[in-house]
Every structure is written in C-alpha cells, then in structure tokens.
MARLOTOR-166165 format. One record per residue (C-alpha): residue number from 1; x, y, z. Coordinates in steps of 0.001 Angstrom, whole numbers, plus 524288, in hexadecimal, padded with zeros to 5 digits. Example, Ala and Ser with C-alpha at 12.3 -4.5 7.8 and 13.67 -1.06 7.14 Angstrom:
@nr:1 xx:8300C yy:7EE6C zz:81E78;
@nr:2 xx:83566 yy:7FBDC zz:81BE4;
***
This chain:
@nr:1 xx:850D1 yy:2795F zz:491DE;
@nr:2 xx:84E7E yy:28701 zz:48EC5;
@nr:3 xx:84532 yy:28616 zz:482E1;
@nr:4 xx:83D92 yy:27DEC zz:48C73;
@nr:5 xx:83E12 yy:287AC zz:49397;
@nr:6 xx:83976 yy:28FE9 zz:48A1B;
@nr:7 xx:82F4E yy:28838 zz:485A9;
@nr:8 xx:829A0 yy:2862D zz:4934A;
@nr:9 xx:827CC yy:294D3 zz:4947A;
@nr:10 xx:82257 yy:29698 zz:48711;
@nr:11 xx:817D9 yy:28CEE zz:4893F;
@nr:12 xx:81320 yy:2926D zz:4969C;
@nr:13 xx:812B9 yy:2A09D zz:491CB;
@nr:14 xx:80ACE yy:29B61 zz:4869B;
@nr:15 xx:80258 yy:29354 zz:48F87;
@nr:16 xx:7FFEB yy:29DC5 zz:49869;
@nr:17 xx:7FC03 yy:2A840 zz:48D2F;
@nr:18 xx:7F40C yy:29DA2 zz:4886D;
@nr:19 xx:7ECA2 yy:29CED zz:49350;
@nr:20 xx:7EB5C yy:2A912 zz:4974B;
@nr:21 xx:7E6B2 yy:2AD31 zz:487B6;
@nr:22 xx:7DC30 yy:2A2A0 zz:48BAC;
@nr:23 xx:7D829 yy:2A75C zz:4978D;
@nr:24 xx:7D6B7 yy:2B469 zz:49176;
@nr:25 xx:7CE5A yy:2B184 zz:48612;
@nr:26 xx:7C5E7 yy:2A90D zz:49017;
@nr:27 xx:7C45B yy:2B4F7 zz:498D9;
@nr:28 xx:7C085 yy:2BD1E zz:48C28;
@nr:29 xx:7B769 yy:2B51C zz:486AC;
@nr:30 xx:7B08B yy:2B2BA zz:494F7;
@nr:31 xx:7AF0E yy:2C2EB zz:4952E;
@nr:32 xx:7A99F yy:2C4B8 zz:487F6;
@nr:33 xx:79F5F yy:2BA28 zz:48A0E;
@nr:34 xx:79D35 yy:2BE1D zz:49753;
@nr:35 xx:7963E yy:2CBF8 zz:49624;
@nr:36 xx:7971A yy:2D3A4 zz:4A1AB;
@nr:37 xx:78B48 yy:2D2CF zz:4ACC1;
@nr:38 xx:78FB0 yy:2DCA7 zz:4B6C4;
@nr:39 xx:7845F yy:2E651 zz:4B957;
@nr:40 xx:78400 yy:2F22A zz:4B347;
@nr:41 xx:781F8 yy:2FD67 zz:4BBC2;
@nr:42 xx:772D6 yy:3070C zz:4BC50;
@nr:43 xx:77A19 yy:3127E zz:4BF60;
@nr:44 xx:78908 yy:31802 zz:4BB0D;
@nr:45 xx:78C68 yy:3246A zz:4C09C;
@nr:46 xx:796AA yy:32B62 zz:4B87F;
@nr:47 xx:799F2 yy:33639 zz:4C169;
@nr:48 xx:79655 yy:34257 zz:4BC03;
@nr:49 xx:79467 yy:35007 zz:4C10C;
@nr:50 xx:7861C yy:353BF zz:4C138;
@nr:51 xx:78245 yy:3588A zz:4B34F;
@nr:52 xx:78A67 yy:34F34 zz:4ABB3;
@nr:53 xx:7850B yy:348FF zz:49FAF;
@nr:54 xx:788C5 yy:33E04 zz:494C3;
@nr:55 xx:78B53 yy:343C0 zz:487F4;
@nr:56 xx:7904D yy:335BF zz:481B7;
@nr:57 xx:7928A yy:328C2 zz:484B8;
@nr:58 xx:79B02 yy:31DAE zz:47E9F;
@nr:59 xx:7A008 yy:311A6 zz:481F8;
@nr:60 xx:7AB4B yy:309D4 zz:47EEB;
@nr:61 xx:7B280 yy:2FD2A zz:484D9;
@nr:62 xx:7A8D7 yy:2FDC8 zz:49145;
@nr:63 xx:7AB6C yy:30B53 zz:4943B;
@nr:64 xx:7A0D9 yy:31559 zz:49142;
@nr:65 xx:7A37A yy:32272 zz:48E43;
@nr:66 xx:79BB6 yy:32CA0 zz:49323;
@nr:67 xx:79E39 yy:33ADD zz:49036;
@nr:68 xx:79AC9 yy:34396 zz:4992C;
@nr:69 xx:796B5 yy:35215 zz:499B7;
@nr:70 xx:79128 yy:35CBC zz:4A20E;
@nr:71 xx:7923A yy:35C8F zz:4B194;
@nr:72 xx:79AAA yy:36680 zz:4B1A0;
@nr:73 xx:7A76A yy:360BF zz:4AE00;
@nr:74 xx:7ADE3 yy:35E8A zz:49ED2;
@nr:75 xx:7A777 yy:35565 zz:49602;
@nr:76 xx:7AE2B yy:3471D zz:49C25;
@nr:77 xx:7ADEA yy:33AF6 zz:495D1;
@nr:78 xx:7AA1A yy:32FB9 zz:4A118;
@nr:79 xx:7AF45 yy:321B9 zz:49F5F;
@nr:80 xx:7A71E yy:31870 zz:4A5E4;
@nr:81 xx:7A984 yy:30951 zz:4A37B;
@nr:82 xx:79FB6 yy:30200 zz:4A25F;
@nr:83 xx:7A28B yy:2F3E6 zz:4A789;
@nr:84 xx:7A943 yy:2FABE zz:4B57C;
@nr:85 xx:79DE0 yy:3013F zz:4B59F;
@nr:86 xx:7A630 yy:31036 zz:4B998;
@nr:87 xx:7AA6D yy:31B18 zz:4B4BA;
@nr:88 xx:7B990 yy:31B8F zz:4AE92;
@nr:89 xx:7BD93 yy:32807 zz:4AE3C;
@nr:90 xx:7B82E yy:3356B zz:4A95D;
@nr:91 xx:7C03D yy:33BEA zz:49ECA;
@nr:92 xx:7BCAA yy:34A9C zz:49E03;
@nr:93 xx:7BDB0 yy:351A5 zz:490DD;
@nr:94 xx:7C2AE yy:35F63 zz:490D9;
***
C-alpha cells in the first residue's frame, strides 16, 4: 500500500511541474511575440539641480544609464528604466 502511495505522489508532483513548465513556456512565448504597446512618454524629468548636464549615456537590460555632471553636486550616475518609465536610483561618484 505504501509504494502506491508513493507512486500516487510521484505522479501528481510530476503532473503539476508539468503543467506548470507548460504554462510557463506559453506565457514566454506570448511576451516575446507580443512587443510591448504602452506609450512612451514626450517628456522625462530626471531631477536635476539647475546646471546639470549628460556627459554619457548607455543602456543595458531596459535601464539607461545616464551620467550626470555639473549642477553643483559630484559627477552621479542616474538609473532610469526604461519600460517603468522612472528614475531608479542615483549613484553619486566621489
């Protein structure tokens, strides 16, 4: 009785990874083939003091990276992702 048991509980935990493997690939491939539509904003506002400028940009895994100079603060590097559409964090370097 207990290697029915047993077996009972093997096959649901496979059944249930099965199906949730399944549902997972499903929901993958429906992202990748479903490019994103939301509306991408005129106007960002980063923040800045008054006198700031970009020195360099870069982006990476939808996150740009934007340093920053001038204003009178340290030279900051600004993380701003780009499918939230808002600003991260600011990471000043000394």
């Amino acid at each position: 009785m207990d290697k029915l048991k047993l077996i009972k509980t093997a096959v649901f935990i496979l059944t249930f990874l099965l199906i949730f493997g399944t549902l997972s690939l499903l929901g993958l491939f429906f992202k990748k083939t479903h490019p994103d539509t939301s509306e991408i904003p005129q106007q960002i506002s980063l923040k800045q003091p008054v006198g700031s400028y970009v020195k360099e940009m870069q982006v990476s895994n939808d996150k740009l990276y934007i340093l920053t100079v001038g204003g009178g603060l340290e030279d900051r590097v600004v993380i701003y992702d780009t499918t939230a559409h808002t600003v991260l964090t600011t990471i000043k370097i000394n």
